[in-house]
C-alpha positions as CSV (number, residue, x, y, z in Angstrom):
1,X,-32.3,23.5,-22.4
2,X,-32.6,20.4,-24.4
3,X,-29.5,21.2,-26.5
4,X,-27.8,21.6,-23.1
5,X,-29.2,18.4,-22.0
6,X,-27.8,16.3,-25.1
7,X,-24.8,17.8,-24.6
8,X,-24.0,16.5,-21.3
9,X,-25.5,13.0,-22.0
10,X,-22.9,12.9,-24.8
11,X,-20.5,13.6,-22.8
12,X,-21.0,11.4,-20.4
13,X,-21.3,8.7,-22.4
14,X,-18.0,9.5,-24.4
15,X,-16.5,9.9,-20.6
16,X,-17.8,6.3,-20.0
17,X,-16.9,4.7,-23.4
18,X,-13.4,6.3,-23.0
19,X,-13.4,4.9,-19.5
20,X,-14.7,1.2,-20.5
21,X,-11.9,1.4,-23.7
22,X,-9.1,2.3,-20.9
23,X,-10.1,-0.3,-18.4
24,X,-10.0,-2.7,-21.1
25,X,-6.6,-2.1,-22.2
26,X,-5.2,-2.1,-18.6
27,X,-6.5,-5.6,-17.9
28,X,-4.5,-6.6,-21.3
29,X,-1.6,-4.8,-20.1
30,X,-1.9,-6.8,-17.0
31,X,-2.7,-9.9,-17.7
32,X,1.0,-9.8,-20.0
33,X,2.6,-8.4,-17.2
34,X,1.2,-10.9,-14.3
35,X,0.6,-14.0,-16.4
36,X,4.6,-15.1,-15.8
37,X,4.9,-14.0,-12.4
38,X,1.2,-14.4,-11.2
39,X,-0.6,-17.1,-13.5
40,X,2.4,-19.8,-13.3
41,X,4.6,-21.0,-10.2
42,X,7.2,-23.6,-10.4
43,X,8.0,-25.4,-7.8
44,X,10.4,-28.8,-7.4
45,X,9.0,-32.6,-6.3
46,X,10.4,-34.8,-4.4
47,X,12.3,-35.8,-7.3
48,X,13.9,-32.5,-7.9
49,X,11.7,-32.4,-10.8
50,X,10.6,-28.8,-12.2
51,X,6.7,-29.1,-11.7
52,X,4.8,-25.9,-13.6
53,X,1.8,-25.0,-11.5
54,X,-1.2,-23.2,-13.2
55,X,-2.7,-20.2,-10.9
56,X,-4.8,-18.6,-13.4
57,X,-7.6,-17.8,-10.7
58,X,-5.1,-15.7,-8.9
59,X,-4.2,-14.0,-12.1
60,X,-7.6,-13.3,-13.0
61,X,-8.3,-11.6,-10.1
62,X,-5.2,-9.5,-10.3
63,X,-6.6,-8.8,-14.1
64,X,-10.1,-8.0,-12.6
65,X,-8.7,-5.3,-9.9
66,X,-6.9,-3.6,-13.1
67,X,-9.5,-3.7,-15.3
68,X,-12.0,-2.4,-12.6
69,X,-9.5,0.0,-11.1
70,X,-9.1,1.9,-14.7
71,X,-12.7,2.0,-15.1
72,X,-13.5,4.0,-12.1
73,X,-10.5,6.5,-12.2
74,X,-11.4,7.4,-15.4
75,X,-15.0,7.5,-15.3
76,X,-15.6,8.8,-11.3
77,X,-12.5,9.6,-9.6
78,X,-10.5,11.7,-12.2
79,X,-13.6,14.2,-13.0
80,X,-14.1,14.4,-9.1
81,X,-10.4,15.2,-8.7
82,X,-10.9,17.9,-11.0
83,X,-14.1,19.8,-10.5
84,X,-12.2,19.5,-6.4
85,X,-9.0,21.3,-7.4
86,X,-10.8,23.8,-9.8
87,X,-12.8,24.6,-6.7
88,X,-9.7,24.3,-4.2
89,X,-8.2,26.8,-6.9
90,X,-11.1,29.3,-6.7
91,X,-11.0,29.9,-2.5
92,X,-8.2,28.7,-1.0
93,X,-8.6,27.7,2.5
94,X,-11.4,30.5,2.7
95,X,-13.7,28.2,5.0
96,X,-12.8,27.8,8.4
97,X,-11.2,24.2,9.5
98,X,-12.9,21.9,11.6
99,X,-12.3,21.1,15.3
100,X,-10.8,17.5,14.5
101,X,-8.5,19.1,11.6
102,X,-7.6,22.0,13.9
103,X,-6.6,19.6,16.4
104,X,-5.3,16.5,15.0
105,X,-1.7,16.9,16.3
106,X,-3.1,17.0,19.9
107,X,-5.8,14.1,19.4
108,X,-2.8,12.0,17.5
109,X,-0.6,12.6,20.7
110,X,-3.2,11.7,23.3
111,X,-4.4,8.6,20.8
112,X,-0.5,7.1,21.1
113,X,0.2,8.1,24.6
114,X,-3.3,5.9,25.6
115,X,-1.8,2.9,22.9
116,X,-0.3,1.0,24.9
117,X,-2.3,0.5,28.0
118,X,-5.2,0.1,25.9
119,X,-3.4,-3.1,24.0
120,X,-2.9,-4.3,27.8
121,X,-6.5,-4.1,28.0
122,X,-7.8,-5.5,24.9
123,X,-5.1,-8.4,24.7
124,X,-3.8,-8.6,28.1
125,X,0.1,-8.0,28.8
126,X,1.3,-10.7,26.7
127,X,-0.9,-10.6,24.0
128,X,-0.2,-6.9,23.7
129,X,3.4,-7.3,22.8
130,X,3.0,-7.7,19.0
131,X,0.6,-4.7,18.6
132,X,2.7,-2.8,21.3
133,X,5.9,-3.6,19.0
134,X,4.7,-4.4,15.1
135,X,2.8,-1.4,15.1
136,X,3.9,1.2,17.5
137,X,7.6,0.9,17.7
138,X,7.8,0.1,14.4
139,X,5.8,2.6,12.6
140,X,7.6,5.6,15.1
141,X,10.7,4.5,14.7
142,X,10.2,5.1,10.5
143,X,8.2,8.2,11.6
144,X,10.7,9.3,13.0
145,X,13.4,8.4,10.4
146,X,11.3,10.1,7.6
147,X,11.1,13.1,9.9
148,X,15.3,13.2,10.2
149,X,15.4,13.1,6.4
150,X,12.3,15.5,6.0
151,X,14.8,18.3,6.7
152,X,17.3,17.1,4.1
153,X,14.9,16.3,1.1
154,X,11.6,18.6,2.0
155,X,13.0,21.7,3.8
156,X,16.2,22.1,2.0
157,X,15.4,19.9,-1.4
158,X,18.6,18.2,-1.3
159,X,17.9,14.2,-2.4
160,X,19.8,12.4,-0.2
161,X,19.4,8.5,-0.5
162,X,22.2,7.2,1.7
163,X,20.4,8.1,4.6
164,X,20.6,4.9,5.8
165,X,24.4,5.6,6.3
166,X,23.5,7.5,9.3
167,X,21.3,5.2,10.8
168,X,23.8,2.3,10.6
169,X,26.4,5.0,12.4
170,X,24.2,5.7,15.5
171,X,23.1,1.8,15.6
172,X,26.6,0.7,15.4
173,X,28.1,3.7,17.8
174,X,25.8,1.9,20.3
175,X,26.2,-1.3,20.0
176,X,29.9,-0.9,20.0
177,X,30.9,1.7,22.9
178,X,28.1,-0.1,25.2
179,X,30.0,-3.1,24.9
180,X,33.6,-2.3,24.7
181,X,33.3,0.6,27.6
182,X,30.1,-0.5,29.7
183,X,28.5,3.7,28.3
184,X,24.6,3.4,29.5
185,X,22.2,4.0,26.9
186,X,21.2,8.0,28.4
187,X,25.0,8.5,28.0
188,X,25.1,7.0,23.7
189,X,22.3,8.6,22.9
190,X,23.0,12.0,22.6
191,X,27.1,10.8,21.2
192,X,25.4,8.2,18.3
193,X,23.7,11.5,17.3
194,X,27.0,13.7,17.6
195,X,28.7,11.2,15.3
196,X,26.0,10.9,12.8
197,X,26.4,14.6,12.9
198,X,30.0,14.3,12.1
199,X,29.7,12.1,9.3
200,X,26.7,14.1,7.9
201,X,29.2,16.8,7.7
202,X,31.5,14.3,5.7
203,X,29.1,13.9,3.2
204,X,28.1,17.8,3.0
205,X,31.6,18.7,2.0
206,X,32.1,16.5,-1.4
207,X,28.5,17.6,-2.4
208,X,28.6,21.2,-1.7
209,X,28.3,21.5,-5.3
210,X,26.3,19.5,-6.9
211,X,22.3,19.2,-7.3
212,X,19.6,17.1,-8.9
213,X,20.5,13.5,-9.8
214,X,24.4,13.5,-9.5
215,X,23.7,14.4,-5.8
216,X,21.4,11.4,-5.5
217,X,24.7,9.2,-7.2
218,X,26.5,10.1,-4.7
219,X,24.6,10.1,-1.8
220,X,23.4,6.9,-3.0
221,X,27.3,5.8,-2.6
222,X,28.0,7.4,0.5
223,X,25.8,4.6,1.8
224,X,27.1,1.5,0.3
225,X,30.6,2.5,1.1
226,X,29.6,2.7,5.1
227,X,27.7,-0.6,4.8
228,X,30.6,-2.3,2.9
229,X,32.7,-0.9,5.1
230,X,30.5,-2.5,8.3
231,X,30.9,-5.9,6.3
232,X,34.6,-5.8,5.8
233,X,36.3,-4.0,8.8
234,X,35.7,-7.5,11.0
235,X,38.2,-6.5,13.4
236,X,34.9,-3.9,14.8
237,X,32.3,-4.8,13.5
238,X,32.3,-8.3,13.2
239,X,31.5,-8.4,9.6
240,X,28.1,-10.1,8.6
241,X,27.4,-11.9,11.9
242,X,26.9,-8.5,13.5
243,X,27.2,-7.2,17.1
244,X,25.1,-9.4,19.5
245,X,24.3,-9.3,23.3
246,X,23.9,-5.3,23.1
247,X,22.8,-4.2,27.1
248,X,19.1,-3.0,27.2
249,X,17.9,0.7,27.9
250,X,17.0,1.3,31.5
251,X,14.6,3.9,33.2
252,X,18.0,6.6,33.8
253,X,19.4,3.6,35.6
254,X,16.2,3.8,38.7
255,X,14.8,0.8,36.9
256,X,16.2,-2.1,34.7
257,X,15.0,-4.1,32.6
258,X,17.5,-7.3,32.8
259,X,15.8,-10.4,34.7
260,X,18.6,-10.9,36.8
261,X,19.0,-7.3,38.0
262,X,17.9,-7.0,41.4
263,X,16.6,-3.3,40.4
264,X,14.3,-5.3,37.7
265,X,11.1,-3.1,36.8
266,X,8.8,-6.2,37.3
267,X,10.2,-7.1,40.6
268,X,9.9,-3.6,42.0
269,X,6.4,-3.7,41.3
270,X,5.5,-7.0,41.8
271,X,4.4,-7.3,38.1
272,X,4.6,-10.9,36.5
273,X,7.9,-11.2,34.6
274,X,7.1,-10.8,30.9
275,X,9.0,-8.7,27.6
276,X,6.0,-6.6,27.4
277,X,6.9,-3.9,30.1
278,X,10.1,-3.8,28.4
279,X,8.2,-3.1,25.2
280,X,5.9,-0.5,26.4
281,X,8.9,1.4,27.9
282,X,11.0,1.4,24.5
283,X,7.0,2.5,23.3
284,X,6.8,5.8,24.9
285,X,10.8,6.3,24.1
286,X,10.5,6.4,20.6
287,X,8.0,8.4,21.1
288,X,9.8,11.3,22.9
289,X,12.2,11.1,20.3
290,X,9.5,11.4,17.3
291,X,8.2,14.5,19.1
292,X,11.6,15.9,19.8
293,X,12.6,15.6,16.2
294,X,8.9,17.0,15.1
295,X,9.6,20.1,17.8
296,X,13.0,21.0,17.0
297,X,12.2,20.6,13.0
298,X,9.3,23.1,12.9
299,X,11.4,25.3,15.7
300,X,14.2,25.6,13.1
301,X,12.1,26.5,10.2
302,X,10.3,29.2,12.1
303,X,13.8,30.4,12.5
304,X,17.0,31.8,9.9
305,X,18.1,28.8,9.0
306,X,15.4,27.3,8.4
307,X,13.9,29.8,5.7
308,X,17.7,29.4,4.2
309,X,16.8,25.9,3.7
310,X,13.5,26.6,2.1
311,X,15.0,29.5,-0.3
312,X,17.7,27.2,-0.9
313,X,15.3,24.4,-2.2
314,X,13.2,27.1,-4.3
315,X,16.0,28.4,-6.2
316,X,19.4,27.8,-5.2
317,X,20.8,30.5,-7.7
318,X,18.4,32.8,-6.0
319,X,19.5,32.1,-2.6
320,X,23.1,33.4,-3.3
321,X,21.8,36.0,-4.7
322,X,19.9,37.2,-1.1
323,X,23.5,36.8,0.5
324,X,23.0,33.2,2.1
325,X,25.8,31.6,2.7
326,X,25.0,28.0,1.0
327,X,27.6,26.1,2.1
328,X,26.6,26.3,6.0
329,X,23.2,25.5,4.9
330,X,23.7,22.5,3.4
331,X,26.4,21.1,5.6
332,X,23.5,22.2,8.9
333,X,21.0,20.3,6.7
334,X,23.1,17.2,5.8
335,X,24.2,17.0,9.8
336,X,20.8,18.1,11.6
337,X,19.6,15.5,9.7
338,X,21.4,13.2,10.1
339,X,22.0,13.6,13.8
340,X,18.0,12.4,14.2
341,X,18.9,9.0,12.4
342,X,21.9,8.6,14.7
343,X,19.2,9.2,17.3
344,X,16.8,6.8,15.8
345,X,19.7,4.2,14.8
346,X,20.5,3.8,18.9
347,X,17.4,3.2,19.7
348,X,17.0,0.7,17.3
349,X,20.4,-1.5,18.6
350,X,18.5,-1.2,22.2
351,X,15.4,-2.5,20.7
352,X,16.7,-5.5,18.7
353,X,19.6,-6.2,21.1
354,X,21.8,-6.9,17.6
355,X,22.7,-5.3,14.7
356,X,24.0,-6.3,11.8
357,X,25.1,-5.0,8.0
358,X,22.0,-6.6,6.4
359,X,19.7,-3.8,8.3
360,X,21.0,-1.1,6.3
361,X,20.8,-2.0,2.6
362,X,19.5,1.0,0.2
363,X,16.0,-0.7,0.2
364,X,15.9,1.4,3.6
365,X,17.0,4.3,2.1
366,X,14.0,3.9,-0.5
367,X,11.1,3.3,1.9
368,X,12.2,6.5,3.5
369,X,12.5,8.6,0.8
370,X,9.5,7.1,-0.1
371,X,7.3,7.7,3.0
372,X,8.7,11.6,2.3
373,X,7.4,12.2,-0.9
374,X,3.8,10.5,-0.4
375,X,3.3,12.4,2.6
376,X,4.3,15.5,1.2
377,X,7.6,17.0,1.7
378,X,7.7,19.5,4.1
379,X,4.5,18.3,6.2
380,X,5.3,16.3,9.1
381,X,1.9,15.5,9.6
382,X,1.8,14.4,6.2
383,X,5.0,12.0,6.9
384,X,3.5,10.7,9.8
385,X,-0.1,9.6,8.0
386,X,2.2,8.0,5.2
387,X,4.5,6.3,7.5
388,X,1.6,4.5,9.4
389,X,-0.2,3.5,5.8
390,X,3.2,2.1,4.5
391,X,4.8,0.3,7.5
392,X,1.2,-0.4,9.6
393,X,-0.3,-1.8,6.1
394,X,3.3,-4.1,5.7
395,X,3.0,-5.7,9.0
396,X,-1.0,-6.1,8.3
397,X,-0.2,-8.4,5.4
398,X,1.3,-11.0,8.1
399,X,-2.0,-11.2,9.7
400,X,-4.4,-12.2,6.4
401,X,-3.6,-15.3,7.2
402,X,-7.2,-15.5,6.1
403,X,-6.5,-15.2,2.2
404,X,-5.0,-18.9,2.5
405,X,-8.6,-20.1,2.6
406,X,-8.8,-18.1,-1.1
407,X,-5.8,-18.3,-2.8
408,X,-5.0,-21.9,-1.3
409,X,-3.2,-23.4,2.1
410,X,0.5,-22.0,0.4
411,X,-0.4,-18.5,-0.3
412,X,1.8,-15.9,2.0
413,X,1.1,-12.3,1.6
414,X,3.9,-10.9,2.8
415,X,5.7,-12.5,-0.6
416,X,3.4,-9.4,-2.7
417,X,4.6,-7.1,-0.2
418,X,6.6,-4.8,-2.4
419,X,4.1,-5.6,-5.1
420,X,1.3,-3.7,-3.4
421,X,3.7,-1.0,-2.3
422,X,4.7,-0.1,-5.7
423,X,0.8,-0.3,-6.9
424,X,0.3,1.8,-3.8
425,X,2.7,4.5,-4.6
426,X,1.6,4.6,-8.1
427,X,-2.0,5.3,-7.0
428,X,-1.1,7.7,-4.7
429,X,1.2,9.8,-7.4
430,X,-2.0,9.9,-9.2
431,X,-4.4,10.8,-6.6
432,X,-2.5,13.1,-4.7
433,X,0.8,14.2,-6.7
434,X,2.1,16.8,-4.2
435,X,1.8,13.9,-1.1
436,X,-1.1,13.1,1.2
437,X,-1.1,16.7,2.3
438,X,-0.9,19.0,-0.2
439,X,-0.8,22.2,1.2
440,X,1.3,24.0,4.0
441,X,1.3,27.0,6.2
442,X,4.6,29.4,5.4
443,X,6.8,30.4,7.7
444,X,6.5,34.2,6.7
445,X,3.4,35.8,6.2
446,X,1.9,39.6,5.7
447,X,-0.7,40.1,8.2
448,X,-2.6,36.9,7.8
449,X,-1.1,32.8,7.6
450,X,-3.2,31.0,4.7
451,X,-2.5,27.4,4.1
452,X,-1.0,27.5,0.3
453,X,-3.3,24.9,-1.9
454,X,-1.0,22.1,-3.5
455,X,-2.8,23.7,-6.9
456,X,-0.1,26.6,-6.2
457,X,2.9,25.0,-5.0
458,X,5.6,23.3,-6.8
459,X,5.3,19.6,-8.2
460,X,6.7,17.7,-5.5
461,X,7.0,20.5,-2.6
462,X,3.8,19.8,-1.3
């Protein structure tokens, strides 16, 4: 016993010497990466003279976190991590799930459909518009974008990274034929998604055969040359000053939102006038279109097609093999996919009321590829928890307006923005490498469904 004893003390403390080496070197590492961007600012007088501004309190801290952060993966959360998935490996989901886990798709629904009013209550109608549309419309509307691309990149495994290409079609389709030909918004709904369709099938045909990275290239292509195109073709789009003065969404014409409509939702009810009813509407819109695009996703991989896709993103070799015709499943893919963000890209020209070519740069295309993978492809639930960590935790940075008191009167969060996403995502692809969920229900199963653990799925395919 007290052989076994030393043992483990000396293995603990090589664990937490190893650990305490480690955290070391990462605060090196980051005080050379941060001491140019982080520890020094420059900024111009009223002279136009270059003035070099020391910050090396903010720098410390930034060297601190790193230092710290090192120490405890290596020395707590890595050998928890392990001695977890050695257990998850063991019994696999052999105890029976909880009520809120069993649930959560019915307790998230009711949570969002009670949102809004409950923002009217806390803030009152005006005071609910920024938590009504910063972070609900917002965070559904790349829900539901993440959702439409979820079928291209997690069901069938085809990277696609011009989605954003499909989403400037249905925005544009919109803002275009409400304007030129008076089409209500019920009527361009359903034809932005039609044309996204189309163009999804556009794309399908050039890429039929290739995979892997040299599908990415051109994907990646497909949706420059449709925002370049947006730019240049000024005689419809307008070129880089957009497509203003797009007509608002009504209630299937009952109701309308326009202050000089004598049909106007406030005056009908005798409500005060205010944006927020507007809001609240475009709310519970975006979320019947989230939930369509969840229903008719896990519909269709229940069905043919949708095991094609899967067998096709296993082994596409194989997949010929079994007699699937490939072809129809990727073009069905590329266009089902990309008919949701023609969907999503209407609603978002009603919601802004303009559109323009700068909405649509590939840094879109990232953050929804991105919100994919660290959910977990193939999990919608997943997709949905990442979606409200990424875009929620963006718009939360505007309001630590309280860091100024810290950091000084001209420190603005939202400037380390993408600096906290890419720590974020790197922490995350170490904590959980298959996504936030790592394990998924199949669609065919011999007697019994068991949730597969991530320990025995492929890297990526949570």
């Amino acid at each position: 016993m007290s052989i076994i004893s030393n043992t483990n003390e000396s293995a603990g403390g090589n664990l937490t010497a190893r650990a305490l080496r480690e955290g070391i070197f990462a605060g090196i590492i980051a005080l050379g990466l941060f001491v140019l961007f982080v520890g020094l600012e420059t900024t111009q007088n009223i002279r136009n003279e270059l003035v070099l501004n020391q910050r090396w309190g903010l720098l410390a801290v930034f060297v601190i976190v790193a230092a710290v952060g090192r120490f405890v993966t290596v020395a707590y959360i890595r050998p928890s991590m392990a001695a977890r998935k050695a257990a998850a490996s063991k019994a696999v989901a052999e105890t029976e799930e909880s009520f809120f886990k069993r649930n959560f798709s019915k307790i998230a629904i009711a949570a969002l459909l009670i949102y809004p009013p409950l923002m009217v209550m806390l803030f009152g109608v005006q005071g609910s518009l920024k938590w009504v549309d910063n972070f609900g419309i917002q965070i559904l509307i790349y829900v539901m974008l993440a959702w439409g691309l979820n079928i291209v990149v997690g069901l069938a495994g085809l990277l696609d990274l011009g989605y954003v290409a499909f989403y400037a079609v249905g925005a544009y389709s919109y803002a275009l034929l409400s304007q030129q030909f008076g089409f209500s918004f019920w009527v361009l709904l359903p034809l932005a998604g039609i044309l996204a369709a189309f163009w999804g099938m556009i794309l399908g045909f050039p890429v039929l055969r290739l995979k892997g990275d040299y599908l990415a290239i051109v994907t990646l292509a497909f949706g420059e040359i449709i925002r370049l195109v947006l730019i240049n073709w000024t005689e419809v789009t307008r070129g880089t000053f957009g497509v203003s003065g797009i007509p608002k969404a009504s209630v299937f014409g009952i109701w309308s939102f326009d202050v000089s409509a004598p049909n106007n939702f406030a005056k009908v009810f005798g409500l005060p006038m205010s944006s927020a009813y507007y809001k609240i509407f475009l709310f519970y819109l975006i979320l019947a279109l989230a939930l369509l695009t969840a229903y008719v996703t896990i519909r269709l991989r229940r069905m043919p097609i949708g095991r094609a896709w899967e067998a096709l993103r296993e082994d596409e070799i194989a997949c010929r093999s079994l007699g699937i015709n490939t072809v129809t499943t990727k073009l069905t893919a590329f266009s089902i996919g990309a008919m949701f963000g023609g969907f999503a890209g209407s609603f978002f020209a009603v919601r802004q009321g303009f559109v323009s070519p700068e909405s649509f740069v590939f840094l879109e295309s990232a953050i929804i590829l991105a919100i994919v993978v660290l959910g977990g492809m193939g999990s919608l639930v997943g997709i949905a928890v990442a979606a409200v960590v990424m875009v929620g935790g963006t718009e939360l940075l505007r309001e630590m307006t309280f860091l100024k008191a810290i950091f000084g009167p001209e420190f603005t969060p939202e400037l380390y923005r993408m600096l906290i996403f890419g720590l974020a995502m790197v922490v995350v692809m170490v904590w959980k490498p298959r996504g936030f969920v790592g394990s998924r229900e199949p669609t065919a199963f011999l007697r019994e469904r068991k949730a597969v653990s991530g320990s025995f799925t492929k890297e990526g395919h949570g």
